[in-house]
N, C-alpha and C positions, 0 to 999 in steps of 0.2 A: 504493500500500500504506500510505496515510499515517494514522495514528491519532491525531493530534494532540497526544501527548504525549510519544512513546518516542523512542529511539534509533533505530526504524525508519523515522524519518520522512524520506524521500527526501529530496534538496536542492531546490531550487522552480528552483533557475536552468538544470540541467540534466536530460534524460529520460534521456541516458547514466548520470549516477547514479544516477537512479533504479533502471533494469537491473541496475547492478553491483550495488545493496543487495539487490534481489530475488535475484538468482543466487547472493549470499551467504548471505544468509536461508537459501535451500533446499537449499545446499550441508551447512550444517552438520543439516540435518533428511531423509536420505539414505537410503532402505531399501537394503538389499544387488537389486538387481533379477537374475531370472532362476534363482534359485536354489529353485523349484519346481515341475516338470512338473505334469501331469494325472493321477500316479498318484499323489505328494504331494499334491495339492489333496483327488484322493479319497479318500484316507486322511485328512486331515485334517477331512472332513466325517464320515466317518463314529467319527472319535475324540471329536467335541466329544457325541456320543450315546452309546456304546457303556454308560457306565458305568447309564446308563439303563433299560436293557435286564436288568440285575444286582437291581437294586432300586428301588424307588418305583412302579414302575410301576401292584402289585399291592396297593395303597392305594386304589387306583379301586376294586377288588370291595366295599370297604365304604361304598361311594358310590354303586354302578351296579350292585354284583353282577355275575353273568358277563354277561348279557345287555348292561346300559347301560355297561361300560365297556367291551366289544369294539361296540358302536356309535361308542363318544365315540373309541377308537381309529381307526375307521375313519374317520368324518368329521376329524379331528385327520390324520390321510394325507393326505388328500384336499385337507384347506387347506395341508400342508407343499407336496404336491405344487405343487399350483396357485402358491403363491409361490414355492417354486424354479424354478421354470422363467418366473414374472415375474421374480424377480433374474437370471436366466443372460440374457434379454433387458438390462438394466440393466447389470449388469455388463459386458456387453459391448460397450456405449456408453460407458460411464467407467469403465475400470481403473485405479479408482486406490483408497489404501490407509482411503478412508472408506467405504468400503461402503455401508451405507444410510443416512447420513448427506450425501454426495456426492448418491445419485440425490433425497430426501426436500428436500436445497438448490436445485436446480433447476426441480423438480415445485413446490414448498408453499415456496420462500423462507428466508429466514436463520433465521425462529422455526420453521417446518415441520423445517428441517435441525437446526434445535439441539434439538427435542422429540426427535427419532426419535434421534439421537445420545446422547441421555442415556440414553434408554429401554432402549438398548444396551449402556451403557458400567453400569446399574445391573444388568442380565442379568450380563455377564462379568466383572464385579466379583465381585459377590455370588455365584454358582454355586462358582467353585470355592475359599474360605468353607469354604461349603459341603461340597464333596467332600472338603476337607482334614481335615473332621470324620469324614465315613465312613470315610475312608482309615483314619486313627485307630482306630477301631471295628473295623475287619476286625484292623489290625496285632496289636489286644487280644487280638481272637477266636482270632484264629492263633494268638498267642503267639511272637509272630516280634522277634530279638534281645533277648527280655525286656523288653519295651517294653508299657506299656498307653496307654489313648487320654488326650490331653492334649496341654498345647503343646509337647512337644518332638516329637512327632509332626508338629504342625501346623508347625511353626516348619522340621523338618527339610525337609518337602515344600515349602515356599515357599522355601527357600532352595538345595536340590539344583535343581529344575524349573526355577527363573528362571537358577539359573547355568548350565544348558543354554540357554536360551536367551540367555542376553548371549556365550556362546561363538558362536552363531552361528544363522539363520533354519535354513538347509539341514539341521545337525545335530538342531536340535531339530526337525524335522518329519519326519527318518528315523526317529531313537529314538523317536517318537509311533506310526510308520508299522510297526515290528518290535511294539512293545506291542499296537497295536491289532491287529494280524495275529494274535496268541496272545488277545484275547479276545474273537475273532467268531470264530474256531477252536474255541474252548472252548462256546462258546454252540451250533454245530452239534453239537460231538459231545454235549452237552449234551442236547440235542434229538434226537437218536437213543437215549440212555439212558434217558427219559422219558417218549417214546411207547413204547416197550413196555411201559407200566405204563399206560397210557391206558385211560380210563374215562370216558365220557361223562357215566353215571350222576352222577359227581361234580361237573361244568359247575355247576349248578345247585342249589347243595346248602346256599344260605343263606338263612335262614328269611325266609320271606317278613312284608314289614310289610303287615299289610291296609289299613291307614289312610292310606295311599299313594296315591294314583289313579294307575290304571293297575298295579298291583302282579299280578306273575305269579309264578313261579317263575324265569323266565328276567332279567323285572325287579324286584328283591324290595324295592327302593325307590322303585318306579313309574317316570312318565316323567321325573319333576322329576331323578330320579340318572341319568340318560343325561347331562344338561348336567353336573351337578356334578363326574362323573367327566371330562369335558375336562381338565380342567386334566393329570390322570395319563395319559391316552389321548397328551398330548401329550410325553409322558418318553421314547416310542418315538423319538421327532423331536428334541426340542429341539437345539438349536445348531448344526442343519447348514445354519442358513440364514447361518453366519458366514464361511463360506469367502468370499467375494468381497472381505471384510476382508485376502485373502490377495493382493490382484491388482495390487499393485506391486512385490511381490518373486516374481509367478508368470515361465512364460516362456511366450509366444504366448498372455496371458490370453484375450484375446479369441476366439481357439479353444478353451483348456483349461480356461476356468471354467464354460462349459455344460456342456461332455465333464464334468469332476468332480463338477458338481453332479449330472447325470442321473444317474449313477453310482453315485454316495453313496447318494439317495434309493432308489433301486432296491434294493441293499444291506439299508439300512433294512428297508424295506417286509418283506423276506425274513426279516431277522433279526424283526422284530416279531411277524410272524404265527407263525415256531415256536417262539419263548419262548412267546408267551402260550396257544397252544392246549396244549403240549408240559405246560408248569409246570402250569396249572389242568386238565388232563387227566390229569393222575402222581397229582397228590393231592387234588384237591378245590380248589373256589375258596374255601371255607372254611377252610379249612388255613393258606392264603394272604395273605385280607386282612388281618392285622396282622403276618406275617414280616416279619423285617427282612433276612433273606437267603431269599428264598422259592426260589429254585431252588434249594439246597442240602436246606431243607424238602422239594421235591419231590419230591427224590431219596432221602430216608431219613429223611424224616417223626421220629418222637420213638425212631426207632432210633438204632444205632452208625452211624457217616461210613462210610461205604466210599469206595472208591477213588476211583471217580468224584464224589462229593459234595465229596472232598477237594480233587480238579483243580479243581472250577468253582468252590471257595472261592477257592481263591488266582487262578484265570483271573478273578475279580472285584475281588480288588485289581488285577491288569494294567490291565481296564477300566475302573475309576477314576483309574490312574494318567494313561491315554491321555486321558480326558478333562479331567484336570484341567491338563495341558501345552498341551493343544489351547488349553482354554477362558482360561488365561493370553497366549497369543498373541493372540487374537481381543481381549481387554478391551485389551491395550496397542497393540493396529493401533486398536482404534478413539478409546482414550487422545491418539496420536499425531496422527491425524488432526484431531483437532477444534481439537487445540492446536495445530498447523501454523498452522491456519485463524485463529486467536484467539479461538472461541469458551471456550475454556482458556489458563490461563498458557502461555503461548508457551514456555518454558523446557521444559516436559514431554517438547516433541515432540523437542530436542533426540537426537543420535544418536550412539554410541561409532565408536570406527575400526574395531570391526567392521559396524559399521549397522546394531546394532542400539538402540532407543528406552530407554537404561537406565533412565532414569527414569520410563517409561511403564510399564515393567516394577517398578521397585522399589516405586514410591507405592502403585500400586492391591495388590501382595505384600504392604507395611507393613497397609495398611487391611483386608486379607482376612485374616491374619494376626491381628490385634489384635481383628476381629470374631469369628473361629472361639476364638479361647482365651475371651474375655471373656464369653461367648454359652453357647457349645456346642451348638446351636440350629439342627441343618444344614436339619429340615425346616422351620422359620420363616423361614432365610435362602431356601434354593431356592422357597420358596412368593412371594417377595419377586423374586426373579428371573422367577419365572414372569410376575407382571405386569408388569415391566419390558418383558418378552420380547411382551407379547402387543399392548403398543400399539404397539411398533416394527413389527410383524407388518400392523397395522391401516394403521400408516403409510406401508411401504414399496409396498404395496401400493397405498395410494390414489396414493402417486408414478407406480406404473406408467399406473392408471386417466390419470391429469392428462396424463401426456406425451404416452401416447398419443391424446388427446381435443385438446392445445393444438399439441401439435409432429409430426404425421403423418407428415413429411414430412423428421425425424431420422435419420441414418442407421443402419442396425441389423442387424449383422453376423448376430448373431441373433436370430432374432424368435419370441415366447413363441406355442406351440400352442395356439388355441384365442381369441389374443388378447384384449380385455377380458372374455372372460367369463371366463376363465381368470383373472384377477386381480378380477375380482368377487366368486367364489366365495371366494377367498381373503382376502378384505376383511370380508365378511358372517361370514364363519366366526372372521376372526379376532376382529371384534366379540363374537361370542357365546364366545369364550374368555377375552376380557377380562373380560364379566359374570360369567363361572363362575367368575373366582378369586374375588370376593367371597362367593360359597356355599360355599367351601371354609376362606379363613381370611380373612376381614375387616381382620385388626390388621395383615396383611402385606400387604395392600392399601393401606392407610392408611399404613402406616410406606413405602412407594413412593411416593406420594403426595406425603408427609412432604417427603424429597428431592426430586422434582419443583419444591417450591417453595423451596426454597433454592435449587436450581440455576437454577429461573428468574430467581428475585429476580439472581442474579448475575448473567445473562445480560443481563434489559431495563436495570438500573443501571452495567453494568460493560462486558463485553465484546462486546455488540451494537456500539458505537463504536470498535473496535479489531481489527474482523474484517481479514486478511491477503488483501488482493486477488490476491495472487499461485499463494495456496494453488490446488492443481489445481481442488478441486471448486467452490470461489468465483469460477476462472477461467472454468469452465464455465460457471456460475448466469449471468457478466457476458455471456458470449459471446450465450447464449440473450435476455439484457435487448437486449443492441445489437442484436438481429436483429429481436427485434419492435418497436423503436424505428425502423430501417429501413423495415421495413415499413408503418408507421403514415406516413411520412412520404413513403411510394409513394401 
């Protein structure tokens, strides 16, 4: 584990010390294990989404119309699918708390792990930012404690949320697990309220641009908005590919994080198709493309709130709530992880005497925090997350492609349906939703970018030389070096 300069550096005269500093090391860097089943896991995939479901989603119709963004939705499934079920294979070869950063180190090497790990840690950073703003926004709209949107809104959420979680893993993934219960609740009865007002007629009800190729009525920006609207197609989905960031404090990972993923996505799939036909069927897709609470629009258009319009107002803060607890978890597992590792200051990964990662938790709170007040900018920052989100997508994927193409012969408790085409699909698709976020917002692409390269510059100059051989997923990467070193030498 020796880095040539730190405090870490084993003694040279004995390997006994050297064990005792490892076991120290990772003693003080300690998740709580066992303290999430398969019904917590699946709650937890489907929280890092739900708030999705609420709003952004219906930004695609001014991009795809109804036509090209219930395409860009479909194909956006289709790639989630196909990657959750290459992660639930993965996963269940390494459960441990780096998710795709772990399997992206073994597959693609220390720059492969440390790409797909940033790429992630800029996703779950940034996202709930993000949400911290919408939260804000509803809190206004409500009129809830006399409060309008601003930092002490944002300030309050990052400071209630992470203190559930430094109380403990298991508590915050109930209190996520009862929120997210009351807003996939809200979203069906939701969707019962809203097809009775169903109208087809209204599908297609935004003016077509002629100048478009391929411009129909069902695609009123031709075919070029089928792609551009991915990036929104993918708001049904986003962040349920983070559960496996869950699999050192799951229990029996290795059977419960396929079980939670299949699950989740399944979930998804259902809730996606009846917001989206439900919503754009109640009032028109025109109605829709610039709401900023479009199923409340749905439900009582430029009338009075009634009842129900008022339930799935507030069941939409729940679902922001739910995903913004989730998606703090997920940025400080994979915080934690990298800094184990030393790809990050080693200090980060540090753990309290309840195990949980406080400073994994507080840094990236201070920074999401300081970006949401200074900002106020939720769709620039999620637009910013979205690309983060779409190379690691590109990346984990090609991990599956590599392992399965170099190590066959790995053991694989579960093994993805469909195998490499299953992760091909997902790989091609995820590419082509990387392209889209450039046709969507350019500057949030670049400012991702931006980061990329400071974080590289830190990584080839700094802590590529300082990486923690002891760390699980680095134990791994080595196990898999000595075997075909072995073998080279049969």
């Amino acid at each position: 584990m020796s880095d040539g300069t730190d405090a870490l550096t084993p003694p040279a005269d004995t390997a006994d010390g050297a064990d005792q500093r490892d076991t120290d090391y990772l003693k003080r860097r300690a998740l709580r294990r066992g303290s999430a089943g398969w019904l917590l896991l699946t709650g937890l995939g489907v929280a890092y989404v739900v708030s999705g479901d609420f709003s952004g989603w219906n930004i695609g119709l001014s991009e795809g119309g109804f036509g090209g963004l219930a395409i860009a939705m479909v194909l956006m499934g289709v790639m989630y699918a196909c990657l959750v079920f290459s992660l639930a294979e993965l996963s269940a070869i390494l459960p441990t708390a780096g998710g795709g950063y772990g399997f992206a180190r073994r597959a693609l090497g220390t720059w492969g792990g440390f790409l797909t790990g940033t790429a992630i840690l800029i996703e779950y950073i940034l996202a709930p930012a993000a949400i911290s703003i919408f939260i804000g926004e509803y809190v206004e709209s409500l009129r809830l404690f006399g409060l309008t949107a601003g930092w002490p809104v944002y300030l309050a959420c990052f400071v209630i949320f992470i203190g559930i979680h430094l109380w403990g893993v298991g508590e915050a993934l109930r209190f996520s697990l009862v929120v997210t219960a009351v807003a996939v609740a809200a979203l069906l009865i939701f969707a019962v309220g809203a097809f009775t007002e169903f109208d087809a007629g209204g599908l297609n009800d935004i003016p077509v641009d002629e100048a478009a190729f391929g411009s129909n009525s069902w695609l009123p920006f031709g075919v070029l908005g089928i792609w551009a609207a991915f990036p929104f197609g993918m708001w049904f989905f986003l962040g349920v590919e983070g559960v496996p960031l869950a699999a050192e404090e799951a229990k029996d990972p290795v059977r419960s994080m396929p079980k939670a993923l299949s699950i989740a996505m399944g979930v998804l799939v259902l809730l996606a198709l009846v917001t989206f036909f439900a919503a754009t069927g109640a009032r028109g897709s025109a109605a829709l493309q610039e709401a900023g609470n479009p199923l409340v629009v749905a439900l009582q258009g430029d009338g009075e709130p009634t009842a129900l319009s008022r339930f799935v107002n507030y069941a939409g803060l729940a679902g922001l709530v739910a995903s913004f607890i989730s998606l703090i978890y997920a940025g400080s597992r994979q915080l934690f992880a990298l800094s184990r590792a030393g790809y990050l200051p080693r200090f980060l990964s540090l753990t309290s005497r309840r195990k949980a990662p406080y400073l994994g938790l507080l840094i990236p709170g201070a920074i999401g925090f300081g970006l949401a007040a200074a900002t106020g900018d939720g769709g620039r920052m999620l637009n910013v997350a979205v690309f983060g989100a779409t190379i690691s997508y590109s990346l984990m994927a090609l991990s599956h492609l590599v392992l399965r193409r170099r190590e066959p012969g790995l053991p694989r408790p579960y093994r993805t349906p469909g195998g490499m085409l299953t992760s091909g699909v997902a790989f091609v698709l995820a590419l082509s939703a990387l392209v889209a976020t450039f046709l969507v917002d350019k500057d949030a692409a670049f400012i991702a970018l931006g980061v990329y390269v400071v974080a590289l510059a830190y990584f080839t100059f700094y802590s590529r030389h300082r990486l923690v051989a002891a760390a699980p997923e680095e134990e791994f990467a080595a196990l898999a070096a000595a075997e075909a070193e072995l073998e080279r030498d049969r």
